[in-house]
N, C-alpha and C positions, 0 to 999 in steps of 0.2 A: 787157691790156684790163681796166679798171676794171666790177666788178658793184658794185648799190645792192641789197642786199636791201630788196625795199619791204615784202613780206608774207609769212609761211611760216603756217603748217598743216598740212595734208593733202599738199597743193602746195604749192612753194616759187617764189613769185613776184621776177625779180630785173629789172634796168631795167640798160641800158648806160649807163655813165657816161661822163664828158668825162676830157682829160686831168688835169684836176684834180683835187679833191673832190667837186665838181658832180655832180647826178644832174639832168638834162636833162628827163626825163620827170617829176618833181617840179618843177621850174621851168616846166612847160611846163602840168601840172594848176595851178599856185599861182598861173599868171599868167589862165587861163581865169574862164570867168563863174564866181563860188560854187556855184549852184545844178549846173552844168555838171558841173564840177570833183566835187561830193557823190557825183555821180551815178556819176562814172568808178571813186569812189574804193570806190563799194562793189560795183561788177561785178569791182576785183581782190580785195576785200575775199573775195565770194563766190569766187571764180577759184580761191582759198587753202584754200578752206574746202572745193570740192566739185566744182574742175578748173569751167575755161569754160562758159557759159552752153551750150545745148543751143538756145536760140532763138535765130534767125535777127535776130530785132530786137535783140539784146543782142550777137552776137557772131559772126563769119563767115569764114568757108574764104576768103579773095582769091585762092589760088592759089600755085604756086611753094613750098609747105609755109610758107605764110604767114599769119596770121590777125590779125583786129581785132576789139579789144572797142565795141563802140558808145555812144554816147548818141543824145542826136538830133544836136548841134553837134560831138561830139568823137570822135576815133577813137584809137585805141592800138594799133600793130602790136604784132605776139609771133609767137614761132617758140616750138616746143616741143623739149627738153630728155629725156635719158634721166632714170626715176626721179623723177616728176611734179615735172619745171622748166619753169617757164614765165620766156623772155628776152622783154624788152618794147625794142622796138628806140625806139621815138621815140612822140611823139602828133602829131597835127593836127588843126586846127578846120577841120571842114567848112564848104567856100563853094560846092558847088556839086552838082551832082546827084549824078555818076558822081566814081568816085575817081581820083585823078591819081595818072597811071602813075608820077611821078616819086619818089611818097611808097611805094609798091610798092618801087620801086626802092631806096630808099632803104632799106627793108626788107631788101631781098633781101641788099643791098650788109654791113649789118651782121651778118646771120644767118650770112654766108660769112665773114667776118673772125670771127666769135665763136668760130665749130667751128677756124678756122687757130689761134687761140690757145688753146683749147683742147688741139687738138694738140702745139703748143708749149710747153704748162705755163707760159702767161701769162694767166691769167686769175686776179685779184686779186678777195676780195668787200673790201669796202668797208661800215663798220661803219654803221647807218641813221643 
């Protein structure tokens, strides 16, 4: 499994990559609104600097040892890491009230393949 170091600091922020070079969650902020996009970029910016936001409007528990950093339009799951890492599994643009189980899932799904490779001693960083 492919990591993107996107940020390190304090905390070391890393994004699951494609089987490629691609880092998905940099495709996925570079494709969203600017203004949008600004916004995500400094809740990991801060995430790096002083571990997840502590408010509820910037950043939240979904459950299943899962979390999302917010904006108002974007969301970013992350699971947490021994040794202040933060894995950012995917983003999505919010369309609609409550969160769609399937982007959870989709979460969940990555977070348990990250620790199997992990285990494996298959987990490659991937230069930014």
């Amino acid at each position: 499994m492919k990591l993107h170091r996107v940020k390190q600091a304090l905390w070391t922020i890393y994004a699951i990559g494609g089987n490629d070079e691609s880092c998905p969650l940099r495709d996925f902020l570079e494709a969203a609104e600017a203004g949008e996009a600004k916004k995500m970029y400094a809740r990991i910016a801060y995430s790096a600097q002083k571990g997840p936001p502590r408010n509820k409007e910037q950043c939240r528990d979904i459950g299943d040892k899962i979390f999302e950093l917010k904006t108002k339009d974007l969301r970013v799951f992350f699971f947490y890491d021994k040794e202040r890492v933060i894995v950012c599994s995917h983003g999505w643009e919010k369309d609609q009230q409550k969160l769609d189980p399937r982007e959870k899932e989709r979460a969940i799904r990555a977070r348990t393949q990250y620790f199997a490779a992990k285990r494996d001693g298959l987990l490659e960083v991937v230069a930014p």
